[in-house]
C-alpha positions in Angstrom: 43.9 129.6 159.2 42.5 126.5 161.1 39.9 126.1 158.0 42.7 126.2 155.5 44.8 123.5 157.4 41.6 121.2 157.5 41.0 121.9 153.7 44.7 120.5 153.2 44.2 117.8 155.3 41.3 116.9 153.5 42.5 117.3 150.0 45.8 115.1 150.9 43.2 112.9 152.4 41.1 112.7 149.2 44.9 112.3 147.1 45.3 109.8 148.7 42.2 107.6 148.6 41.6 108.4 144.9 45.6 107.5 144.4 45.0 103.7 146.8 41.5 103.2 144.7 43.4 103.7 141.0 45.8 101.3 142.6 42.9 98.7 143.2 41.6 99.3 139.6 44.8 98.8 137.9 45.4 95.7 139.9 42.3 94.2 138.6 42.5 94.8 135.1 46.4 92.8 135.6 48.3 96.3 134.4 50.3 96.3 138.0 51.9 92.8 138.2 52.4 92.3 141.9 55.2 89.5 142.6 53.0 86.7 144.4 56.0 84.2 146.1 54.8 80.9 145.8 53.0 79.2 148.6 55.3 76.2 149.2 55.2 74.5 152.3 58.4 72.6 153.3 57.5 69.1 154.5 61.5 68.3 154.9 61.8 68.7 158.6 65.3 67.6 159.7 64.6 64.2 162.0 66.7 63.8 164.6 69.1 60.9 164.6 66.9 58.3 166.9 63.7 59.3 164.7 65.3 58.9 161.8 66.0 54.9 162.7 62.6 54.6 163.9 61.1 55.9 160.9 63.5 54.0 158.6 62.7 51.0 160.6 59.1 51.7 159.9 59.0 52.3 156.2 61.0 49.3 156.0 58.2 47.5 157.6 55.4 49.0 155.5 57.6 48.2 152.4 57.6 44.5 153.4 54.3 44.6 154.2 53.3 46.3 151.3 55.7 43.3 149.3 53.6 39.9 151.0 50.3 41.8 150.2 51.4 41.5 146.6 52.8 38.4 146.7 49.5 36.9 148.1 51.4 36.0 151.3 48.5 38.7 153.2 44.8 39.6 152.4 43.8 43.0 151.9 41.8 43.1 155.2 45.2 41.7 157.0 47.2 44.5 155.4 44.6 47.0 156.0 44.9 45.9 159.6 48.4 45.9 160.1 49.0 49.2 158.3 46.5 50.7 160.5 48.0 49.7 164.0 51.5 50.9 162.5 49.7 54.2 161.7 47.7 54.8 165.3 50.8 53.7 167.1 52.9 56.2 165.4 50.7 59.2 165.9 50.7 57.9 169.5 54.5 58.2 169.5 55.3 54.4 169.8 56.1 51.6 167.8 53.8 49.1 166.5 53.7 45.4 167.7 54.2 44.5 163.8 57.5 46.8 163.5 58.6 45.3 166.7 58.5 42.0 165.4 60.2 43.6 162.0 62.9 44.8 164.2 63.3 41.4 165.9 63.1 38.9 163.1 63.6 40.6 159.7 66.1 43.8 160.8 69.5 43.4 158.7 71.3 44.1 161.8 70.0 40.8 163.1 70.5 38.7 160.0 74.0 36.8 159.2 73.2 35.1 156.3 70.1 34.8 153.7 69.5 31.6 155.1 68.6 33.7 158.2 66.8 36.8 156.2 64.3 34.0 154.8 63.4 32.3 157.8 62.7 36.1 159.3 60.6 37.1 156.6 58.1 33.8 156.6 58.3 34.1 160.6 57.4 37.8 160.0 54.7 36.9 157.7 53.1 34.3 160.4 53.6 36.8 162.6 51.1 39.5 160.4 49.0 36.8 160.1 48.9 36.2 163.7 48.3 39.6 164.5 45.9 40.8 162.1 43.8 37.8 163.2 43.5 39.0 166.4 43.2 42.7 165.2 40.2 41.3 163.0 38.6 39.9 165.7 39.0 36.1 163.5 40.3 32.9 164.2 43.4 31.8 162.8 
């Protein structure tokens, strides 16, 4: 009796490889279409509110920055610079001397008039100048 119960074990054993293996083949030759989900990888985290500012502050920065490199206003090197402290700073968790300066001169919260906005942005400019200098290691 205990040799029949092995034999049944076995034979369910061996039904069950041979069924797992056919499985395999059929999988190979594309007969069995497995639905594969797409491997998306959501980069949307939600900020929280005082993130958000900071990184709106921030992109506005790299935008105007990104704007006088065009415009001639700042060398490549200066840009390179500049975008470069604004990126270590932010993986350190703080802001950038540059964005503070962004914040302080060219911010629309500080600006009443486009008299105003103008005068920020070419004090802002003087400002990347300034600091990429000294970033650079030049002289002014």
């Amino acid at each position: 009796e205990r040799d029949s119960i092995i034999a049944n074990i076995l034979a369910d054993t061996a039904k069950e490889a041979i069924g797992s293996a056919k499985m395999k083949d059929s999988t190979k030759s594309g007969n069995l279409k497995r639905k594969q989900e797409p491997s998306v990888i959501d980069l949307s985290a939600t900020p929280t509110p005082a993130n958000s500012s900071k990184d709106s502050l921030r992109q506005r920065c790299i935008a105007t920055i990104r704007k006088l490199s065009e415009e001639g206003q700042l060398s490549q090197n200066q840009k390179r610079a500049l975008l470069t402290d604004i990126i270590t700073s932010s993986a350190n968790g703080d802001k950038s001397v540059i964005e503070i300066a962004y914040e302080i001169l060219c911010d629309d919260a500080n600006i009443g008039s486009e008299t105003e906005e103008g005068v920020g942005v070419e004090d802002f400019t003087e400002q990347c100048r300034v600091f990429a200098a000294a970033s650079l290691g030049e002289e002014e």
